[in-house]
C-alpha positions as CSV (number, residue, x, y, z in Angstrom):
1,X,71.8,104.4,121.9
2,X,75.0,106.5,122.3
3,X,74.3,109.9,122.6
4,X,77.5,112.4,122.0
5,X,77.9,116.1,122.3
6,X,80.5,117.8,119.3
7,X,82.8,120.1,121.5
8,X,84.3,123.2,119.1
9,X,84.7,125.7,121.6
10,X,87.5,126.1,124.2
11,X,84.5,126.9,127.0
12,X,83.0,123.1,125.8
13,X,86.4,121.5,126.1
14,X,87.0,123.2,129.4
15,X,83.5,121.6,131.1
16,X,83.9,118.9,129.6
17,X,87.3,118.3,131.4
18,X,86.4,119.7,134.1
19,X,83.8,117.2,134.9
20,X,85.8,114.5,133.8
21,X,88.8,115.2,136.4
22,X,85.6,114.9,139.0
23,X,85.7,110.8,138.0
24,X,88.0,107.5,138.3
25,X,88.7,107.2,134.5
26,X,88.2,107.4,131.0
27,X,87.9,106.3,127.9
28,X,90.2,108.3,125.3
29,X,91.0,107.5,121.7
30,X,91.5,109.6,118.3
31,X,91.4,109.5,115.0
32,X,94.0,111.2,112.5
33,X,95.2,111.4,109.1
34,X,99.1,110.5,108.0
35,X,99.6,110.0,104.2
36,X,102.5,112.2,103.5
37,X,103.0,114.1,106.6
38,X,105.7,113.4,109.3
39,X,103.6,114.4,111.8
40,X,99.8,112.5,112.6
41,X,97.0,115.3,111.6
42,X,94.8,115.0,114.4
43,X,91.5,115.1,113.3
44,X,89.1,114.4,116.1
45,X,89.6,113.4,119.8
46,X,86.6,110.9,121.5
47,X,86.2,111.0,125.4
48,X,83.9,109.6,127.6
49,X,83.6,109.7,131.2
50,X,80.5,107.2,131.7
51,X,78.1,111.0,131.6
52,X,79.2,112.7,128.4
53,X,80.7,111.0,125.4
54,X,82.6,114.1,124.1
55,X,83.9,114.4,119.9
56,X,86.2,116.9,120.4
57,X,87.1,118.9,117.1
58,X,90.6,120.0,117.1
59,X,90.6,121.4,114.5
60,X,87.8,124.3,115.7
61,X,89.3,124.7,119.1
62,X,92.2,127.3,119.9
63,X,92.8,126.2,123.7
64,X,93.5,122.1,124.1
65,X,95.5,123.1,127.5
66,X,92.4,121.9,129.3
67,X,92.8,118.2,127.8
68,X,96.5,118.1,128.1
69,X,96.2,119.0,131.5
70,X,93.4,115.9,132.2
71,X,95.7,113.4,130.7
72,X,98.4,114.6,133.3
73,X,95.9,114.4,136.0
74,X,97.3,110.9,138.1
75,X,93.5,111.2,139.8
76,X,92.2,109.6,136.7
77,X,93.0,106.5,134.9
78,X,93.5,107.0,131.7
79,X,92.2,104.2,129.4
80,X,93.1,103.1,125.8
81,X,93.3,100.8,122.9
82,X,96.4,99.7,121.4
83,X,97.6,103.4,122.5
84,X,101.0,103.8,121.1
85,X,99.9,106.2,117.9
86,X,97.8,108.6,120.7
87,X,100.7,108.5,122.6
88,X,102.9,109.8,120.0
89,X,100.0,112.6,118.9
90,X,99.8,113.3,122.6
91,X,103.6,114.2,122.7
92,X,104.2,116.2,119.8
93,X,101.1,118.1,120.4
94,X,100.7,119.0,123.6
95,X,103.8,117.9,125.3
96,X,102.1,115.3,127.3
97,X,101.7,111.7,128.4
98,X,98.7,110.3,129.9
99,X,99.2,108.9,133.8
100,X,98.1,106.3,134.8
101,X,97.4,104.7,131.1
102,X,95.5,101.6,131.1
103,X,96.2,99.8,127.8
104,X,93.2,97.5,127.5
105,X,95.4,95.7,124.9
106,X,97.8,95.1,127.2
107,X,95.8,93.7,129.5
108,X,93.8,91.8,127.1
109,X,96.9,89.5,126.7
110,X,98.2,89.7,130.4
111,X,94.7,88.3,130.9
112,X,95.0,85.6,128.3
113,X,92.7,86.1,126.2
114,X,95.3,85.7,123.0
115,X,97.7,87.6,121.0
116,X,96.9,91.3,120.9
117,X,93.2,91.7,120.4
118,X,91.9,94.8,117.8
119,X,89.4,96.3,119.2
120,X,86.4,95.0,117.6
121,X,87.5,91.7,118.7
122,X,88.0,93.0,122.4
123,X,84.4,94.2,122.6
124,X,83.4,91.2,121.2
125,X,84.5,88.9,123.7
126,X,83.3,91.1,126.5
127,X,79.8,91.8,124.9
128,X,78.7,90.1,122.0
129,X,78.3,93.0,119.9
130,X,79.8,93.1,116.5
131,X,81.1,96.7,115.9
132,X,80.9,97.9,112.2
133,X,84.3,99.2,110.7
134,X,83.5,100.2,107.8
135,X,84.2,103.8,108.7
136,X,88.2,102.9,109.6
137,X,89.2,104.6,106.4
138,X,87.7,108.2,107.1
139,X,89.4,111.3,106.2
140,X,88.8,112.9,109.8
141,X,90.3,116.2,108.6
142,X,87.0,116.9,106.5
143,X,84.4,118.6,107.9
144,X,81.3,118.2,108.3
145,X,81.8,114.4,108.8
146,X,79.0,112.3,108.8
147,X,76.6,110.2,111.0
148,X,78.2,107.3,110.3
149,X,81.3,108.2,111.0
150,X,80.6,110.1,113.8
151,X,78.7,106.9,115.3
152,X,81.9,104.9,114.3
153,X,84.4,107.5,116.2
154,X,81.9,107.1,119.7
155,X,82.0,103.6,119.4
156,X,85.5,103.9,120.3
157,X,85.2,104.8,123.9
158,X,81.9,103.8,124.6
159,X,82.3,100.5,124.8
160,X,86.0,100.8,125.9
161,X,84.6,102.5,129.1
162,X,81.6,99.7,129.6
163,X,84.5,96.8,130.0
164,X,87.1,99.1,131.8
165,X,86.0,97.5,135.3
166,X,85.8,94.0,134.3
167,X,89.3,94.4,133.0
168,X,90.3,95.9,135.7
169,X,88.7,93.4,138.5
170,X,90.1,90.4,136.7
171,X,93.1,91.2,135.8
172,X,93.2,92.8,139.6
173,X,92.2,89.4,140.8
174,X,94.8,87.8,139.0
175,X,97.6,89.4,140.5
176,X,98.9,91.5,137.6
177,X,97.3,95.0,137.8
178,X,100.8,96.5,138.7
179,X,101.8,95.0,135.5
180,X,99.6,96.9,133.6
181,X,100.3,99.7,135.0
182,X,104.4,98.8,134.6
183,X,104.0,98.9,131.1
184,X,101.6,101.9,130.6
185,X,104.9,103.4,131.8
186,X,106.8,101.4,129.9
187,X,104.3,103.0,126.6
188,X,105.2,106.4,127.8
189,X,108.7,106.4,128.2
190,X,110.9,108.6,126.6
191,X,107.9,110.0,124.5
192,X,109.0,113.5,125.5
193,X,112.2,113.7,124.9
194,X,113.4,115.3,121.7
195,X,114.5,113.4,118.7
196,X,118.2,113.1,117.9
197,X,119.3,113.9,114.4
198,X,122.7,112.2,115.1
199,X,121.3,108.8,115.3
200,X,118.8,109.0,113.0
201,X,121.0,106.6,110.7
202,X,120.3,103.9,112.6
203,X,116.6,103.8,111.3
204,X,117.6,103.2,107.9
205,X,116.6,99.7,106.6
206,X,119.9,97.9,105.7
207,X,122.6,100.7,107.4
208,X,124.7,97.5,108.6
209,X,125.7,96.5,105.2
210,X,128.3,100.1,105.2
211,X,131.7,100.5,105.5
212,X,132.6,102.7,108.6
213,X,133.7,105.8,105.9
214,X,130.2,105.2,104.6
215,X,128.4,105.2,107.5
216,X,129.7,108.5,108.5
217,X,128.0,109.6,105.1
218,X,125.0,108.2,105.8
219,X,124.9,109.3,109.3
220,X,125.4,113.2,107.8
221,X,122.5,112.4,105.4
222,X,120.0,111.0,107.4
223,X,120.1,113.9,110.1
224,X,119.5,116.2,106.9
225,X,116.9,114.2,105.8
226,X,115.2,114.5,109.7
227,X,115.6,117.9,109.4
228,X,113.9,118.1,106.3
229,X,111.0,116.2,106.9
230,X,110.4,117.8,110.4
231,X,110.5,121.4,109.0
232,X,108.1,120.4,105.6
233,X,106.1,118.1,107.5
234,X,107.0,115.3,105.5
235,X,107.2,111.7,105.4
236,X,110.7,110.8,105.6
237,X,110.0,108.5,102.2
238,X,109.1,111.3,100.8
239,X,112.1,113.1,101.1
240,X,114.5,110.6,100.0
241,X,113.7,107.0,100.3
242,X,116.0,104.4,102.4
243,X,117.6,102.4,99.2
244,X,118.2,106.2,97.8
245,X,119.8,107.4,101.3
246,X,121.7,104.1,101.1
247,X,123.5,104.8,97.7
248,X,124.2,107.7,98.4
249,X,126.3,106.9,101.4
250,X,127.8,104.0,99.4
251,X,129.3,106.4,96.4
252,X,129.0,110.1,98.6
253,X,128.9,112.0,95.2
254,X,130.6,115.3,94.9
255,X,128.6,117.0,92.2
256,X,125.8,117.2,91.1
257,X,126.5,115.6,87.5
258,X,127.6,112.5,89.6
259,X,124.4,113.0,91.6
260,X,122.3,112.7,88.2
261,X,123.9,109.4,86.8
262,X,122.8,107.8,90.3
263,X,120.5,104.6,90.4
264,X,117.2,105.8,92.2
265,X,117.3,109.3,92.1
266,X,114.1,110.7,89.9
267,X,114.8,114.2,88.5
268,X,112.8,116.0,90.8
269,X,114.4,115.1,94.4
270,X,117.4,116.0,92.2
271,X,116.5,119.8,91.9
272,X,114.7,120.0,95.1
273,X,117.3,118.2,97.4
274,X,120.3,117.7,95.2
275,X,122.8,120.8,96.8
276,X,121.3,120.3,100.0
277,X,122.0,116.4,99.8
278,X,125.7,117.6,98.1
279,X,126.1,119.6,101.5
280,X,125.2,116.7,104.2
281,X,127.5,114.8,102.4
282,X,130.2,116.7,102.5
283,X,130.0,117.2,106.0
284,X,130.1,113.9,107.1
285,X,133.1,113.3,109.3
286,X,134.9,111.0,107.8
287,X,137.7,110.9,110.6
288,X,135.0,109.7,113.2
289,X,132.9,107.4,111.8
290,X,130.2,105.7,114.2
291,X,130.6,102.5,115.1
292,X,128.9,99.4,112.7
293,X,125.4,98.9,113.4
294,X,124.6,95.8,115.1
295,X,128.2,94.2,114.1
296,X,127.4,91.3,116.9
297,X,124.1,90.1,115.1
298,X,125.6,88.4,112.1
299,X,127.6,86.5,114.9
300,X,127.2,82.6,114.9
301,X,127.6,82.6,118.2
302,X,125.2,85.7,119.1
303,X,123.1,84.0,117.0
304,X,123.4,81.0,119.0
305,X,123.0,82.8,122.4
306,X,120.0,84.7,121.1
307,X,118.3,80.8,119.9
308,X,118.9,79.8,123.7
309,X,117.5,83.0,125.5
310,X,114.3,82.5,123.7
311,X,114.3,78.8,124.4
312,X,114.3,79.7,128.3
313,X,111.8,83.0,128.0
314,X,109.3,80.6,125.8
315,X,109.5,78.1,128.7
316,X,108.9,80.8,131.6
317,X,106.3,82.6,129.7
318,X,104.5,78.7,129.2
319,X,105.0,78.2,133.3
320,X,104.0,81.6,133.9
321,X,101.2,81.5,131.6
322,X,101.9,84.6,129.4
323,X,102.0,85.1,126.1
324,X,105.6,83.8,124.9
325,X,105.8,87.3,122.2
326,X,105.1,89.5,125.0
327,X,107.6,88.3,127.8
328,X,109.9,88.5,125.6
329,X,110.1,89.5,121.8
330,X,112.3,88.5,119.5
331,X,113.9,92.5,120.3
332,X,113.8,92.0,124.1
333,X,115.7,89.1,124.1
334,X,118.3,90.4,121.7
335,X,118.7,93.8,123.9
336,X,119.4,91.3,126.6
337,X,121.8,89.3,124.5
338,X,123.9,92.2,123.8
339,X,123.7,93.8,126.9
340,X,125.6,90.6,128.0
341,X,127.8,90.6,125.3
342,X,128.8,94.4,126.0
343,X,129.9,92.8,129.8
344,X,126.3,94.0,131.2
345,X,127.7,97.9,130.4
346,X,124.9,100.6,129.5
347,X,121.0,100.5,130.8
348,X,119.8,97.5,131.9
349,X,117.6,95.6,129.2
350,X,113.6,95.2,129.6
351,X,113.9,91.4,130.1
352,X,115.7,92.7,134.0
353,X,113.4,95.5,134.7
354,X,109.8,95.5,136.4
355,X,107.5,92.2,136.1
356,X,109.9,90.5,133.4
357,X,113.0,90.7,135.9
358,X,110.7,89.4,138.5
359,X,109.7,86.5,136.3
360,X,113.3,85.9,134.4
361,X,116.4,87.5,136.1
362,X,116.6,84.4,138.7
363,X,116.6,82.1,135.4
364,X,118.7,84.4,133.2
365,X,122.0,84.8,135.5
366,X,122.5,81.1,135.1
367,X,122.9,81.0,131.7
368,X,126.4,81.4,130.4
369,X,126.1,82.9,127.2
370,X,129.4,83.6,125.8
């Protein structure tokens, strides 16, 4: 039986860190709330360091430096499932990034076992238990939560932390352990660094169908909208939608009668957002508009170069034995693509860097793509 201790207190989050920096690894995972918010509402934070299994409330607790500071601790691996929505908490909350991170996701496929497993089927496959998740759909901002849930939450890094060192031996033994770790990095990077209101535009579904004029409009509007939803904690929907943010920047209305005849536009963003819409749009700078989005991927010929890298990344990943999808997604290989297309200008793409370069570069610099 799993036996967990609920931490309120900054003294009980202190120990238990404390103890845990004493060890190898551990387990970490969380469970949040995001409806209508732009940020994740953490709601509860599950540890376990093979001695305690701690359900941290952080919603109780004033200091979380103490667990901040353990996920920057190198001395410990950190490991996770399917990590990229901790990650993101773990940034805009406490500035952080875990090092090392273990994705046991990651190394779930790197180990062939299949396409990304969940987590229930991870477990599965390592111990024949059957996790119940029928808790998934918790609202883990209300208080007091249950037994139930609360036995669903510590199932989350109990078992994670039981399989951890069979992971870790075979995919050790198989010669990719630096891969995991490559792309634990990978995970992490740029995580930190502030968002940028400027390119926000290039978010919106469907930006590439606009004239340069209207991009600049649109461009002006979705920085407002980030602003918005950042300050109001917001979902960016539910400030103005994509299709809305789109017409907008297709007719850039100058008043707010104009604004009210619009296709899309319900009465109340109207007299919420309307001036404040009227004002992004009339500072868009029309003299400098940004350049199209993705102007090279409606290309025949980009098209046909992109149908060829994959051909060749589907073959190495098959000789290599890894999973095709994550050698090289269908992204990766257009980053590559246009990288090439750009004269190799700019950052080099994934494909080049770390295991994938190792595996591909060789392959991809004989391939005349333009």
């Amino acid at each position: 039986m799993m036996q967990w201790h609920w931490i309120d207190s900054d003294a009980g989050l202190a120990e238990v860190c404390d103890e845990t920096r004493l060890g190898d690894y551990v387990a970490i995972d969380t469970e949040f709330v995001r409806t209508r918010t732009y940020y994740a509402q953490l709601g509860l934070i599950q540890l376990y360091n093979g001695t305690t299994l701690a359900l941290i409330d952080p919603l109780a607790i004033d200091d979380m430096s103490p667990f901040w500071e353990l996920l920057s601790d190198e001395s410990v691996i950190k490991v996770l499932h399917s990590g990229s929505e901790d990650l993101e908490i773990f940034a805009q909350r406490g500035g952080v990034v875990p090092k090392p991170l273990f994705d046991s996701q990651v190394a779930g496929v790197l180990l062939n076992l299949g396409p990304a497993m969940g987590y229930g089927k991870l477990i599965q496959h390592y111990t024949d238990i059957e996790l119940d998740k029928g808790e998934s759909r918790t609202d883990w901002l209300a208080r007091p939560l249950r037994q139930t849930q609360l036995e669903y939450a510590a199932a989350d890094v109990f078992y994670l932390y039981q399989i951890f060192p069979q992971m870790h031996a075979a995919i050790e033994e198989m010669g990719r352990l630096d891969w995991v770790w490559q792309e634990g990095e990978r995970a992490c990077r740029g995580r930190l660094d502030p968002e940028q209101p400027e390119k926000a535009y290039l978010k919106v579904k469907n930006g590439w169908q606009l004239r340069p004029n209207q991009l600049a409009v649109l461009k002006s509007l979705a920085a407002w909208r980030l602003e918005v939803a950042q300050r109001k904690d917001l979902a960016l929907g539910f400030v103005v939608k994509d299709a809305v943010l789109l017409n907008l920047a297709k007719h850039a209305p100058r008043s707010l009668a104009y604004l009210e005849r619009l296709e899309g536009l319900d009465p109340r963003t109207l007299q919420r957002y309307g001036k404040s819409m009227l004002g992004a749009i009339s500072r868009a700078d029309l003299n400098n508009p940004p350049e199209p989005i993705d102007p090279t991927a409606l290309d025949p010929d980009y098209r046909e170069a992109v149908a060829e890298v994959r051909v060749v990344m589907q073959n190495l990943a098959k000789e290599h034995q890894v999973q095709p999808e994550f050698l090289a997604s269908k992204k990766l290989v257009s980053q590559y693509v246009s990288y090439v297309w750009r004269g190799c200008e700019g950052n080099l793409p994934e494909i080049l860097i770390g295991w994938r370069g190792e595996l591909s570069s060789d392959t991809l610099s004989k391939l005349s793509l333009r």
